[in-house]
N, C-alpha and C positions, 0 to 999 in steps of 0.2 A: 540742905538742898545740894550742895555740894560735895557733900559726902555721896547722897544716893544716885550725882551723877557719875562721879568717878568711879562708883559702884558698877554702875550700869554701863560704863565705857569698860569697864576693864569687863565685865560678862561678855559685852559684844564683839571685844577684843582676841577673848579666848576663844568665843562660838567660830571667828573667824579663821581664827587660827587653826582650831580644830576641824573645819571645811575644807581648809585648805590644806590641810596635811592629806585628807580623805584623798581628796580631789589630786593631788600629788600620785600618793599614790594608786589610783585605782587609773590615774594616766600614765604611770610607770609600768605596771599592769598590763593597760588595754596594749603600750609599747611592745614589751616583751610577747604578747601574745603576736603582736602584724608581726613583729620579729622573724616570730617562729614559724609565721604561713608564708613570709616573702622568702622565707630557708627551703621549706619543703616545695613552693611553688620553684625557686632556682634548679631545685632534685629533680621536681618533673619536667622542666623545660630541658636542661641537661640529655634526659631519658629520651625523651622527644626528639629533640636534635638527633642523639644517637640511632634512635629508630631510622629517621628521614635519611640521614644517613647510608644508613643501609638498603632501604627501599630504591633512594637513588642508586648504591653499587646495581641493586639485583635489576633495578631496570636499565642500567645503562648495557650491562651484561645481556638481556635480553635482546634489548636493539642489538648490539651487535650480531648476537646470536639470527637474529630477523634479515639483518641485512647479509650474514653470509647465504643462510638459506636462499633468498631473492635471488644472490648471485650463483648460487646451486642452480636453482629451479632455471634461472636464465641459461646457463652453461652447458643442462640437460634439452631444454627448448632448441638452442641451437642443435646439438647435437643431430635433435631429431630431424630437426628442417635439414641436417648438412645428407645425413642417410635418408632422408626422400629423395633429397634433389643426386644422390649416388644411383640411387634407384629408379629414379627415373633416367638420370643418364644412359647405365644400361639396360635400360627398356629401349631407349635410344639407337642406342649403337647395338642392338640384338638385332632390331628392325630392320638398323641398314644394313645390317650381316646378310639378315634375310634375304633383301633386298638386294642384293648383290651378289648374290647366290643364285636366285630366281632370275636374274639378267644374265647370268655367265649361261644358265642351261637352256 
């Protein structure tokens, strides 16, 4: 009886053994594998970043590019209101030329 227990311990011994070597390695394995996605996932974040990056240059660039325009189109605005109100001044002063011409005769 003693015999076919130490039998059967040392069978259940090795089965375990042998499990757990499995188990070892196909955890060392499934390891190396997240490894190798958290490497390639750091490569695409990396890229990303680098993208955003960029995206931020080109639209910071833009805003500015936007905000000079504004102050264009504002600088033209004026302009024009300043050559109305020239133009109407002398519509102004033609009148009273007229007008002062018309009184002398």
């Amino acid at each position: 009886l003693r015999a076919s227990l130490a039998s059967e311990i040392s069978s259940v011994r090795e089965q375990l053994q042998d499990d757990w070597g499995r188990t070892s390695r196909r955890s060392l394995a499934e390891s190396e594998t997240l490894q190798g996605q958290v490497e390639r996932y750091r490569k695409d974040l990396a890229r990303v970043e680098e993208q955003l990056q960029d995206v931020e240059r080109v639209a910071s660039r833009s805003t500015t590019a936007a905000e000079d325009l504004k102050a264009a189109l504002g600088s033209c605005a004026k302009q024009a209101e300043l050559e109305d109100l020239r133009d109407q001044l002398l519509r102004e002063t033609r009148s009273l030329q007229v007008q002062e011409v018309e009184k002398t005769q």
